[in-house]
C-alpha positions as CSV (number, residue, x, y, z in Angstrom):
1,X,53.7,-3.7,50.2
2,X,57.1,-2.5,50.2
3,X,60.4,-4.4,48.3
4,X,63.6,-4.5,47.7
5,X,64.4,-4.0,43.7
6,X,67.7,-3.4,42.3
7,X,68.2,-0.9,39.4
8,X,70.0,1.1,37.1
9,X,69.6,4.4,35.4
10,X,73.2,3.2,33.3
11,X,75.7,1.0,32.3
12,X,78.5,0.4,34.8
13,X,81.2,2.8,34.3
14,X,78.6,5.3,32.2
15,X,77.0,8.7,32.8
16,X,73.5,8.9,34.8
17,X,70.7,8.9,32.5
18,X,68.1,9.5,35.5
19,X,65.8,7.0,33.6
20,X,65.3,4.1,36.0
21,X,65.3,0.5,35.0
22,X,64.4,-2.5,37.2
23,X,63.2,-6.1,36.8
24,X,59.5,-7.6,38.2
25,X,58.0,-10.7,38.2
26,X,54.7,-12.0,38.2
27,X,55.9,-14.6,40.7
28,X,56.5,-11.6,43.1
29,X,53.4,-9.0,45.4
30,X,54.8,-6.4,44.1
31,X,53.7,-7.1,39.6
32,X,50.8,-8.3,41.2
33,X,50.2,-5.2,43.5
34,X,50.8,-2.6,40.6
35,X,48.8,-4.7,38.5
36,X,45.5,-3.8,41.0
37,X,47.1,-0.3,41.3
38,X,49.5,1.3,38.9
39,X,51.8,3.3,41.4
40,X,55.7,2.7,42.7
41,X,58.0,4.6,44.9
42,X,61.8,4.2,45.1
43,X,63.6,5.9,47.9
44,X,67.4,5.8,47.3
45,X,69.6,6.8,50.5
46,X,73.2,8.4,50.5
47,X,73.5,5.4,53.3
48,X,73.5,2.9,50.2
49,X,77.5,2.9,50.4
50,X,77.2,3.2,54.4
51,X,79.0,7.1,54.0
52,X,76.5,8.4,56.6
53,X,77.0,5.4,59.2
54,X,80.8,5.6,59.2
55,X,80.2,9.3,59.3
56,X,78.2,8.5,62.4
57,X,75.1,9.9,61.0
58,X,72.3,8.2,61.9
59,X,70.4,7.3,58.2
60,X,67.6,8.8,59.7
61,X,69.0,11.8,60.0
62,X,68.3,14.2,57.4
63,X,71.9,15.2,56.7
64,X,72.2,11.7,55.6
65,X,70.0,12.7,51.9
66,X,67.7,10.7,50.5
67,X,65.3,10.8,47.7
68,X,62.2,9.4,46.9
69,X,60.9,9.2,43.4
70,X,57.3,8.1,43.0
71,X,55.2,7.2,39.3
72,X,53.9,4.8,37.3
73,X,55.5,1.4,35.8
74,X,55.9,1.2,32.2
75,X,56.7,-2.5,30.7
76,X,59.0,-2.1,28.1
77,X,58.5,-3.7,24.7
78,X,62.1,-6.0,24.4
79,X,62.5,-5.0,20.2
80,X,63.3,-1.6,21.5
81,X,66.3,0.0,21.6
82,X,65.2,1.3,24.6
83,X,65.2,-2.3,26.0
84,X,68.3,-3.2,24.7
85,X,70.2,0.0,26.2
86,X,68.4,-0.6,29.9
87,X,69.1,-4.9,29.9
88,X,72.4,-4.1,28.6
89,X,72.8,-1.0,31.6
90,X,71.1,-3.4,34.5
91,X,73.1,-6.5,33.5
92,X,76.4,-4.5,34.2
93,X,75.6,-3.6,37.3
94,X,73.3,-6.7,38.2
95,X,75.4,-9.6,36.7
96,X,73.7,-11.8,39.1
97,X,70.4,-11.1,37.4
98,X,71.6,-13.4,34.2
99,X,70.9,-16.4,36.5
100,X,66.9,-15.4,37.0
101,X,65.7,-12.9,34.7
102,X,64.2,-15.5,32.2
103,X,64.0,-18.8,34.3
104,X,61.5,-16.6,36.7
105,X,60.1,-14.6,33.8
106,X,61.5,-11.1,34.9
107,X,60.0,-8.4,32.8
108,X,62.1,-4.9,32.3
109,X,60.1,-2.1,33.4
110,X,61.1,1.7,33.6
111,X,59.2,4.4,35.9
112,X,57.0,7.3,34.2
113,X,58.1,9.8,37.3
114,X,55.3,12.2,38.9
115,X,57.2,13.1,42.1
116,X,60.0,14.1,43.2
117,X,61.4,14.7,46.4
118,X,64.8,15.5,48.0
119,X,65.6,15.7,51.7
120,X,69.3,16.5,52.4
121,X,68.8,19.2,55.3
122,X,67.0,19.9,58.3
123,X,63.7,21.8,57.7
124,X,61.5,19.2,55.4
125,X,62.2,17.7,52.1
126,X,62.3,19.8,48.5
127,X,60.3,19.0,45.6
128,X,61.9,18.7,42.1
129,X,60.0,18.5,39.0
130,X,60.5,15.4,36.7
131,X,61.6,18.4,34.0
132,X,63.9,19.8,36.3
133,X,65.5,16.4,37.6
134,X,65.9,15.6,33.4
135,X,67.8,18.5,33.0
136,X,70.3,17.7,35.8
137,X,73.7,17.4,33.5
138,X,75.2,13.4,34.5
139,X,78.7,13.4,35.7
């Protein structure tokens, strides 16, 4: 199945991290799907502000750059620090998530990447290791 999920890989205001962060719920396919299979994919388009449409590039164009990011979900334990950094970095960019993370029993979950893949140009997409995409300095 295929779903919408917001995330964050920082606070609001904050350098990238890279590390992705996102809420599921057993109430939703998509806990239950990973559950049966432990496998996600994010694809994250430039066309997220609408710069390549009031460009008049088509999103499906490959000038308009997208990347898809693919791996396995990791629950994270809410005593970490780890949790704390990621609720604290979602919650600033997803205020509207303090109305249903605990009445629908949202669980925090990060992404243990395997693929990368980057298509910003004609000529097919570009594979970046998960080491290589880490090492990417955060402006």
């Amino acid at each position: 199945m295929v779903n919408i999920i917001s995330i964050a890989d920082s606070g609001k205001g904050e350098k990238s991290t890279g590390h992705i962060y996102y809420y599921l719920t057993d109430l939703d396919y998509t806990a239950n799907d990973i559950k049966a299979e432990n496998k996600i994919t994010f694809m994250i388009s430039e066309d997220q502000d609408l710069s390549c449409t009031k460009s008049s590039t088509d999103p499906m164009e490959p000038t308009c750059a997208r990347v898809i990011i693919s791996g396995k979900v990791i629950a994270l334990n809410n005593s970490t620090e780890e949790y704390k950094k990621a609720k604290a970095a979602f919650i600033s960019r997803h205020p509207a998530a303090n109305r249903w993370i605990q009445v629908h029993s949202f669980f925090l979950c990060t992404v243990d990447i395997l693929n990368i893949f980057v298509l910003d140009w004609y000529g097919g997409p570009h594979k970046v290791s998960p080491e290589d995409y880490y090492k990417v300095p955060s402006e």
